[in-house]
C-alpha positions as CSV (number, residue, x, y, z in Angstrom):
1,X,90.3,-54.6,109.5
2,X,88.9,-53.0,106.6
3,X,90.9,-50.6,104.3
4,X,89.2,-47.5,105.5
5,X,90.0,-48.1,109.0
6,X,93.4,-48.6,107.9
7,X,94.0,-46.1,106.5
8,X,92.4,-43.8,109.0
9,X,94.6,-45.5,111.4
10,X,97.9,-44.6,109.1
11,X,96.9,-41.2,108.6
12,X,96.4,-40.6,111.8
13,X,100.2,-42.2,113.1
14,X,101.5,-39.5,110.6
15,X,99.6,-37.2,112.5
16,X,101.1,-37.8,115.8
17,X,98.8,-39.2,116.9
18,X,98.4,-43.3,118.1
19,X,95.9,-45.3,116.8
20,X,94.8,-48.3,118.4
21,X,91.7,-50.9,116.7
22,X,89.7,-53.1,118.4
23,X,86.9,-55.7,117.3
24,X,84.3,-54.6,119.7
25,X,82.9,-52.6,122.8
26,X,83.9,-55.1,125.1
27,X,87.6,-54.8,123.9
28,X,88.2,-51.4,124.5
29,X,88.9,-51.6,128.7
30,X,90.7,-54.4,128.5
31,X,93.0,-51.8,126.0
32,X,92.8,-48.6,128.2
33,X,93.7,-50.2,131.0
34,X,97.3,-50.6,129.1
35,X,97.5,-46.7,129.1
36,X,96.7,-45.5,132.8
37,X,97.6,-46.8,135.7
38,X,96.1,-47.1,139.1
39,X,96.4,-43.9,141.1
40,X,96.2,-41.2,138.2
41,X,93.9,-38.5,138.1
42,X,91.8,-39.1,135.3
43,X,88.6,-37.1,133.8
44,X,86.0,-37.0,130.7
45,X,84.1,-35.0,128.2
46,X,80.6,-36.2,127.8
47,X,80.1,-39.0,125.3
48,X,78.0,-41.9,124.7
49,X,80.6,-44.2,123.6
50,X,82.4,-43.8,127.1
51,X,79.2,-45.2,128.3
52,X,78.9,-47.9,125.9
53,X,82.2,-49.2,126.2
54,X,82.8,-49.5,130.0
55,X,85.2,-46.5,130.0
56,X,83.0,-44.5,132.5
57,X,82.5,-47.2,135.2
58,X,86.3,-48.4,134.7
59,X,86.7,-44.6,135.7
60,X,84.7,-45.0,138.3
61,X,85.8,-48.2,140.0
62,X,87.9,-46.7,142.6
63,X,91.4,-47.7,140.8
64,X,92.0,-44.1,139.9
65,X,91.6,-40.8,141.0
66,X,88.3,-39.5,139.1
67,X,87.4,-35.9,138.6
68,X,83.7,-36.9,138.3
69,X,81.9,-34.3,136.7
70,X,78.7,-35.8,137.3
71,X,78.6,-35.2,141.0
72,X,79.4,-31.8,140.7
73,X,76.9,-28.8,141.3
74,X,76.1,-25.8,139.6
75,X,78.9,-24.2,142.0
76,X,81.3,-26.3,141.5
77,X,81.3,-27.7,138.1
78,X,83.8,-25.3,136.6
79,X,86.4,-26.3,139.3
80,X,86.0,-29.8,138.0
81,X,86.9,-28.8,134.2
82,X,89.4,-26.5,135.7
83,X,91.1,-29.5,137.3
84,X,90.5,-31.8,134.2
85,X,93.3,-29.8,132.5
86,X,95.8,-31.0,135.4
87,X,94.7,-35.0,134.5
88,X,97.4,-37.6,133.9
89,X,94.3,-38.8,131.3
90,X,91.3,-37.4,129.1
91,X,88.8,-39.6,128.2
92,X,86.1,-38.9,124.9
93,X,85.2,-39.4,122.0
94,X,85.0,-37.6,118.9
95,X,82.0,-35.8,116.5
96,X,84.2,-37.0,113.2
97,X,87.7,-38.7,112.3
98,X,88.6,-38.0,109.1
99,X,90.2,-40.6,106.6
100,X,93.2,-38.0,106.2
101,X,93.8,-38.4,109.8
102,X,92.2,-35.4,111.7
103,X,89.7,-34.9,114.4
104,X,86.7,-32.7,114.4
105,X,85.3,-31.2,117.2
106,X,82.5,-28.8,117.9
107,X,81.8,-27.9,121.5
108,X,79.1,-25.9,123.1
109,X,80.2,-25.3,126.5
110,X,83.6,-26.1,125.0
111,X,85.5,-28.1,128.4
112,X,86.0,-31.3,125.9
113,X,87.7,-29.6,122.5
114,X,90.1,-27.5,125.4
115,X,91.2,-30.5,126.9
116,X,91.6,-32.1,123.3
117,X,93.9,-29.1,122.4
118,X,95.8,-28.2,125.8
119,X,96.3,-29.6,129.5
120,X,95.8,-33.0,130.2
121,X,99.0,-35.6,129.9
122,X,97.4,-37.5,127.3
123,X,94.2,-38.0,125.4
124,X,92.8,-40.7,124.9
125,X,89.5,-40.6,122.1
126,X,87.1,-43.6,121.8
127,X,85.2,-43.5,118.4
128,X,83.2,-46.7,116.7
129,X,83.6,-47.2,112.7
130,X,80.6,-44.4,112.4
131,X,82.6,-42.0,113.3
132,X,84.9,-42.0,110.5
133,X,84.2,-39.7,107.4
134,X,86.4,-39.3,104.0
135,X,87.1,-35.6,104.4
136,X,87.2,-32.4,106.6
137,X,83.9,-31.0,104.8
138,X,82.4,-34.8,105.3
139,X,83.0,-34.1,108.7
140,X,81.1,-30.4,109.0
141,X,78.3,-32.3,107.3
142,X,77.9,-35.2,110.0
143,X,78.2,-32.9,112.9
144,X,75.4,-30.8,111.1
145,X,73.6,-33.9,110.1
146,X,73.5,-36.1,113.1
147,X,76.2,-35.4,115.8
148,X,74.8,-32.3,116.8
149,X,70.9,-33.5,116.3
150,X,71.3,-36.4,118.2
151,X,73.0,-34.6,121.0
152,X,70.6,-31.8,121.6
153,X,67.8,-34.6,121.5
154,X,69.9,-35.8,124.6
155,X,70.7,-32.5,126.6
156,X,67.1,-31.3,125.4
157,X,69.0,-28.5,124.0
158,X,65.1,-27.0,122.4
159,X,66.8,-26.0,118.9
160,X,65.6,-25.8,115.2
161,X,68.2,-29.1,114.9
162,X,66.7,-30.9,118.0
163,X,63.5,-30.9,116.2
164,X,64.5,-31.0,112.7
165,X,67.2,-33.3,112.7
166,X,69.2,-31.1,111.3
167,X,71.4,-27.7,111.0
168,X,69.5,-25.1,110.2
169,X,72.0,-23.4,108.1
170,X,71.3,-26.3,105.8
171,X,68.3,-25.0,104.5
172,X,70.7,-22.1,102.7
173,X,72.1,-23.5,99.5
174,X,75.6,-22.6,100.4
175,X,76.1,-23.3,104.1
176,X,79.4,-21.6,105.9
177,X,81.2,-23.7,108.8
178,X,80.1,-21.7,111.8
179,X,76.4,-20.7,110.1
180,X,73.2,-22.3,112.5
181,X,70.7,-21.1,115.1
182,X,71.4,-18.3,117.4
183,X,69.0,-20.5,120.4
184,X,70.2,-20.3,124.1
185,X,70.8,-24.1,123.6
186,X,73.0,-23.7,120.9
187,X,76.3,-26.7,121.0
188,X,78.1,-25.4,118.2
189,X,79.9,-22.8,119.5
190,X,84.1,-23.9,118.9
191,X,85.1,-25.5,116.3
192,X,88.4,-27.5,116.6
193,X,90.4,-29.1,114.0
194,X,93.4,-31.6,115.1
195,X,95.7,-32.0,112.3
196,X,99.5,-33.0,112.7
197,X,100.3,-32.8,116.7
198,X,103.7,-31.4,118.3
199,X,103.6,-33.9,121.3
200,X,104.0,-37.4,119.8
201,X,101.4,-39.7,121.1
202,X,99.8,-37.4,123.5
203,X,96.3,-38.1,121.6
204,X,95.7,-41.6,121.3
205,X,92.7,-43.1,119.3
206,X,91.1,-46.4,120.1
207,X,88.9,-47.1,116.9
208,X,85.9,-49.6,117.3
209,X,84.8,-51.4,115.0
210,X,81.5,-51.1,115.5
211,X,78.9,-48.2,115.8
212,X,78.9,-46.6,118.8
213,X,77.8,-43.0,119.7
214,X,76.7,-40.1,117.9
């Protein structure tokens, strides 16, 4: 384990929150499967890493009871993040982890970074290396940078960043936190912070180490 990931994974114990390290994708089920059991209601904000890792079809498998957001429609999709904030566990990853031992999240439709701060039993984030950043303003400037590109390449969101591959409030010379498009497509609407937490352990943290996500 390198010294970064360290002390991440320090910073973030003193946070209340549990870290957990593992080599490689293929390591990360065998971990979860530690922390739920069969039979729990379990559910997910949108993530690549979930994909990459296994997580979603070890949601899927039938062991656990899976608010599948994927299967919903158009009028029923806000039932299923209403019932996400019921879950025994909340699976996703994060836009930045900070050496200092915060998370940074910044939501569009928002479901993920409410279930982050409120609801579900536990939370439990899957990030690779990548995702970890020295500081809080390190952080704004990935999600600005390539979180938020890369994601609106995906949902084929149609704004400036999409195309640019980057913020648009970049191209000011002092950019504020919240500043970017006004588009429809916007993702950036809430901006969520998780420093020290009152519930011991309720977020967990499984760190890769490898690159995974955006």
């Amino acid at each position: 384990m390198d010294k970064t990931i360290e002390k991440t994974m320090k910073n973030l114990e003193k946070n209340n929150m549990q870290p957990f390290f593992v080599e490689s994708a293929k390591d990360v089920v065998p971990l979860v499967k530690t922390l739920i059991h069969p039979g729990e209601s379990v559910a997910n904000g949108g993530s690549e890493t979930l994909l990459q890792t296994g997580v979603m079809e070890l949601l899927d498998s039938g062991d656990y009871r899976f608010i599948d957001r994927r299967k919903a429609t158009p009028d029923t999709i806000r039932d299923c993040y209403v019932q996400a904030f019921g879950c025994d566990s909340y699976f996703c990853s994060s836009n930045a982890i900070t050496e200092n031992g915060e998370l940074y999240n910044v939501d569009g439709n928002s479901n993920r970074v409410a279930c982050i701060v409120y609801g579900p039993k536990q939370v439990i984030i899957v990030a690779g290396r990548n995702k970890i950043v020295p500081d809080l303003d390190a952080a704004i400037e990935r999600v600005k940078t390539v979180a938020a590109p890369l994601n609106t390449k995906r949902l084929h969101c149609a704004t400036y960043c999409e195309k640019e591959n980057k913020c648009v409030s970049l191209l000011n010379e002092a950019p504020q936190l919240c500043e970017g498009c006004t588009s429809d497509g916007r993702i950036c609407c809430n901006y969520v912070v998780s420093a020290r937490q009152r519930h011991k352990n309720r977020i967990k943290v499984i760190l890769v180490n490898e690159n995974l996500g955006y």
